[in-house]
C-alpha positions as CSV (number, residue, x, y, z in Angstrom):
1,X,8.1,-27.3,6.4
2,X,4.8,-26.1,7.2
3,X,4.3,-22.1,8.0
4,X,2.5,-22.9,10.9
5,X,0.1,-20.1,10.8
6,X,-2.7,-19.2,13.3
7,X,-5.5,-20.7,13.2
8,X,-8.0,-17.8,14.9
9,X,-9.4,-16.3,11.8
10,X,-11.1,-13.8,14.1
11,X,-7.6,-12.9,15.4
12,X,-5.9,-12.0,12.0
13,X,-8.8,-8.8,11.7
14,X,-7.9,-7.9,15.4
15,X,-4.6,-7.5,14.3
16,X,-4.2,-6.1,10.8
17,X,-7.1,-4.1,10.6
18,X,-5.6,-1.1,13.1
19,X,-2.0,-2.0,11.9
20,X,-2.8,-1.3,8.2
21,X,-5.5,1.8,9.5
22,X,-2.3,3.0,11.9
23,X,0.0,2.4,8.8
24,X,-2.2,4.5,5.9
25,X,-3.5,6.9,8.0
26,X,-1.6,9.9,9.9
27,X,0.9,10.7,7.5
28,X,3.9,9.0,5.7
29,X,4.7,5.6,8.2
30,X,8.7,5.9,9.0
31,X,11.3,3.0,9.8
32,X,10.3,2.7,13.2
33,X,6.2,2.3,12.1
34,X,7.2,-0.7,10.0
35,X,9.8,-2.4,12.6
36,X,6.7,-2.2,15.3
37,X,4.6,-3.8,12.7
38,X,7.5,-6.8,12.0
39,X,7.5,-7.2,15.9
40,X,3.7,-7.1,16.6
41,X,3.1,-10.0,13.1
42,X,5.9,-12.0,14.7
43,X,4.7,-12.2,17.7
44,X,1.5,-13.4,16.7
45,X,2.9,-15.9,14.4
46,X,4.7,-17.3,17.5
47,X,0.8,-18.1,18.6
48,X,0.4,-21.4,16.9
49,X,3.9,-22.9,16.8
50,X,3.8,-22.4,20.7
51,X,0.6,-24.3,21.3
52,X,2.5,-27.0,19.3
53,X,5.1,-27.2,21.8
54,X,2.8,-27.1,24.4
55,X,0.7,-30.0,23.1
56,X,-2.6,-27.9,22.8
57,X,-2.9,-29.1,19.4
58,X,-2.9,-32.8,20.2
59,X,-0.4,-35.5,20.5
60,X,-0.2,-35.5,16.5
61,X,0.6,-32.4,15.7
62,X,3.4,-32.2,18.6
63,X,4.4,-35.7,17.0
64,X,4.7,-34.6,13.7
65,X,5.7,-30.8,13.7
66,X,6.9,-30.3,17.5
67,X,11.1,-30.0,16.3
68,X,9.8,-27.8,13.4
69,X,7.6,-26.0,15.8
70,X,10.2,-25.4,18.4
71,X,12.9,-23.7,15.9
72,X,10.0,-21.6,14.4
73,X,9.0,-20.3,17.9
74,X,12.6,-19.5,18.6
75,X,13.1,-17.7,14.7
76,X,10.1,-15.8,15.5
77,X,11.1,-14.6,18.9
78,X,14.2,-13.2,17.5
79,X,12.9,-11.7,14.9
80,X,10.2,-9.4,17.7
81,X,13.1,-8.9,19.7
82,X,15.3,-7.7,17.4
83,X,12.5,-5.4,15.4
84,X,11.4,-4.4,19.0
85,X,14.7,-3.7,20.1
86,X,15.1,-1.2,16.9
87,X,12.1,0.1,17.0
88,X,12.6,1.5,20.6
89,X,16.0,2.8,19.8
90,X,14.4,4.5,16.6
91,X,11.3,5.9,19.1
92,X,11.8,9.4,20.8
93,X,12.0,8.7,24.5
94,X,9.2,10.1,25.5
95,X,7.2,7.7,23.6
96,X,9.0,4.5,24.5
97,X,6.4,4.2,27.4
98,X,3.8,3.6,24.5
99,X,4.9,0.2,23.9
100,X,3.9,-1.0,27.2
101,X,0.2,-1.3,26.5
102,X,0.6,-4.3,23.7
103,X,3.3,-5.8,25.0
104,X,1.8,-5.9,28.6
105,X,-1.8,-6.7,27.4
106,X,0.1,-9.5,25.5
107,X,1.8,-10.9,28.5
108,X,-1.9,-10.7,30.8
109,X,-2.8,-13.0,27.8
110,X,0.0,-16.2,28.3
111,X,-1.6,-17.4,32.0
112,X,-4.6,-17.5,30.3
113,X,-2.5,-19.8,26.9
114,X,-0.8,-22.0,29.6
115,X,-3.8,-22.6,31.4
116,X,-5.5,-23.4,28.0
117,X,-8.2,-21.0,29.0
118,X,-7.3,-18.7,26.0
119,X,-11.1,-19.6,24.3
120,X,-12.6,-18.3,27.5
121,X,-14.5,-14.5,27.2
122,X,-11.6,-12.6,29.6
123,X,-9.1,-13.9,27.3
124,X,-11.1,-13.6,24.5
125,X,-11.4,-9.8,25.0
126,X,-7.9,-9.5,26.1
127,X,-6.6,-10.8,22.9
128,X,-8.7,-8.4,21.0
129,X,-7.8,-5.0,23.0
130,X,-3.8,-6.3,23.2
131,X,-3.8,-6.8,19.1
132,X,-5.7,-3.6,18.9
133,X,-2.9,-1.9,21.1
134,X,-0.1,-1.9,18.2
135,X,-1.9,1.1,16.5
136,X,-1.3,3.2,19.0
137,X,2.9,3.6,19.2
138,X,2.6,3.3,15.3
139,X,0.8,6.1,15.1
140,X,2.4,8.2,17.8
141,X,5.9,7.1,15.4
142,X,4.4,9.4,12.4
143,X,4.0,12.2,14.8
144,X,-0.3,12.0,15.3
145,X,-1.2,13.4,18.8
146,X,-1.6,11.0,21.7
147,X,-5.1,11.6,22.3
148,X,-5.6,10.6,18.2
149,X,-3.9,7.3,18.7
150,X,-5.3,6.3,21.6
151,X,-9.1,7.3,19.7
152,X,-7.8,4.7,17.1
153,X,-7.3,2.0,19.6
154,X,-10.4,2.6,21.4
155,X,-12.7,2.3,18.9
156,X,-11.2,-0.6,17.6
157,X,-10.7,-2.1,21.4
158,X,-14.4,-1.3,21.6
159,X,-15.5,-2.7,18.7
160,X,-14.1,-5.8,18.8
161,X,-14.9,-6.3,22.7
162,X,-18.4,-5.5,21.5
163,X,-18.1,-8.5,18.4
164,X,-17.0,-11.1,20.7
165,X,-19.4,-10.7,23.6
166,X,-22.0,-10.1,20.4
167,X,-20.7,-13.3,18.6
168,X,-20.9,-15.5,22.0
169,X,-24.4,-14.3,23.0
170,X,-25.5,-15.3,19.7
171,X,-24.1,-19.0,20.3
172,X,-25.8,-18.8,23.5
173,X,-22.0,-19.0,25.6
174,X,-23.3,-15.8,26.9
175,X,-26.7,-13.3,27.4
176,X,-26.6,-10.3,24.8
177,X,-26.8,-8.3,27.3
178,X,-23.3,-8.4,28.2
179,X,-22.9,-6.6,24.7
180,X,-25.6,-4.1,24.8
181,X,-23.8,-3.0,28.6
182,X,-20.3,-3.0,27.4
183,X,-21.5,-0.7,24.2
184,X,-23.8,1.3,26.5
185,X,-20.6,2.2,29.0
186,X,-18.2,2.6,25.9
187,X,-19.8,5.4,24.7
188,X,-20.8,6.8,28.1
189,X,-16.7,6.5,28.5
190,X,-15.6,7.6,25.4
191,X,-18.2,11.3,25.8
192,X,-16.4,11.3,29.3
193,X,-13.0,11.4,28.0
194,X,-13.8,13.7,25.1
195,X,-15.5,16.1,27.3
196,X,-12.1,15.6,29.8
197,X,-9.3,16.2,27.0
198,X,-7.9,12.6,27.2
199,X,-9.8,11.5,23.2
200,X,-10.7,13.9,20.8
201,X,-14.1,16.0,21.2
202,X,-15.4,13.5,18.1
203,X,-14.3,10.2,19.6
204,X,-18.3,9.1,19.6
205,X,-18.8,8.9,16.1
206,X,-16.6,6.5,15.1
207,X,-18.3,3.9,17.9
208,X,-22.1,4.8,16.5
209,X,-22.6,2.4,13.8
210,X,-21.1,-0.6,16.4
211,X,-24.4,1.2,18.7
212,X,-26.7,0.8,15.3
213,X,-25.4,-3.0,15.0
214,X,-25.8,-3.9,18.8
215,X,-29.2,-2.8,18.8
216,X,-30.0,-4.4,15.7
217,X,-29.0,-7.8,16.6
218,X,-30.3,-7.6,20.1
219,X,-33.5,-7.2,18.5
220,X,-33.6,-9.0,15.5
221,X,-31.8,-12.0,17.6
222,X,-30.3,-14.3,14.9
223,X,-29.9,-18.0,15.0
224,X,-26.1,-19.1,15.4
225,X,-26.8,-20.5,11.5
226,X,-26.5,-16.8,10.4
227,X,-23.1,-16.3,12.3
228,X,-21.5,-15.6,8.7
229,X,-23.7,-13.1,8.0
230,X,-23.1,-11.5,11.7
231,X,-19.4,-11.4,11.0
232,X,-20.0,-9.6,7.2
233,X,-21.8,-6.9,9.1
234,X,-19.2,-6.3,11.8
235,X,-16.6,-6.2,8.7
236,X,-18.8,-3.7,7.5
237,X,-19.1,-1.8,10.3
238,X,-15.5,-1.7,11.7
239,X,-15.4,-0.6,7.9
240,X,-17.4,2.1,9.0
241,X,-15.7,2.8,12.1
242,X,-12.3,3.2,10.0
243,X,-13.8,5.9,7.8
244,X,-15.2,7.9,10.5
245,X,-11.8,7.7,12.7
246,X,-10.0,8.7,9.2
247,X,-11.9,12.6,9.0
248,X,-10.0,12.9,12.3
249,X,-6.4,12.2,11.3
């Protein structure tokens, strides 16, 4: 029996870089941080099994792992609704409404799987802010403020929204400026919000080295052969970003 993992190397970053930030950072995790965790990895591991099912992976793949496919989807299902289930037993009520951001930015996402657009640059950027999303009730489990969690998800939201619309002007799917604007509003939203109460007053710093990186590649304008080294430096950078969020908490 194959695992059946995702294939979206991209995705597994999105995911696991603000649930292990969310996990470490803020204080001790409790029972609940780790049963939103089991939930959110479940779900995403339901990803490739269910484009088996649905043939996206080709005739051969349904052929050969479709049975196996279908009982994994169904195992993996339980297992988020069950962790889910516990988790928002184990949450204080009033942050139950908290899990509506991932799990509704994960449902905008399946019109776009069924309708095998999911490689387009909407989905592409809803994928990225709905894996970002889990940090935020994990967070808000260990007792950091709202406005904190919601700093953690924005940056990353922003930084990953920034790497894809980066990653697809440099492959020519898309003009760089689409990057360079997105960036340019981020920030000119996040001072807005940190000047209004709803993010910290630091909530900029954490987003500068993404600015640094935007304007470096805009200008430097690499050839799609030097995508590897593109995707090092926005490692490095949400690196960055991670470090700066991490004075805050």
């Amino acid at each position: 029996m194959k695992l059946l993992l995702p294939r979206e190397h991209g995705a597994y970053g999105q995911l696991l870089l603000p649930l292990c930030t969310a996990l470490v950072l803020g204080g001790r995790p409790q029972s609940v941080s780790y049963l939103l965790c089991a939930t959110a990895l479940a779900l995403f591991w339901a990803h490739e099994p269910l484009l088996i099912v649905l043939g996206q992976r080709g005739t051969r793949a349904r052929r050969e792992h479709g049975r196996w496919a279908g009982v994994l989807l169904l195992l993996l299902l339980v297992v988020a609704a069950v962790s889910l289930l516990a988790a928002y037993q184990r949450l204080p009520v009033p942050l139950r409404i908290h899990l509506a951001m991932p799990l509704g930015l994960g449902g905008l996402v399946l019109p776009w799987l069924f309708a095998r657009k999911e490689k387009t640059t909407v989905a592409e950027l809803l994928v990225a802010t709905a894996l970002s999303s889990w940090a935020a009730p994990i967070l808000l489990s260990k007792g950091v403020s709202t406005s904190q969690a919601y700093q953690l998800v924005w940056s990353f939201a922003m930084l990953f929204a920034v790497a894809v619309l980066l990653v697809r002007g440099l492959m020519n799917k898309l003009s760089l400026g689409w990057s360079v604007g997105v960036a340019g509003t981020g920030l000119l939203a996040t001072h807005w919000a940190g000047l209004h109460g709803l993010l910290p007053p630091q909530a900029m710093w954490p987003l500068l080295p993404m600015a640094v990186l935007v304007t470096g590649l805009v200008l430097v304008h690499p050839s799609p052969r030097y995508l590897r080294h593109v995707g090092w430096s926005i490692v490095v950078v949400t690196l960055a970003m991670i470090a700066i969020v991490s004075l805050g908490l």
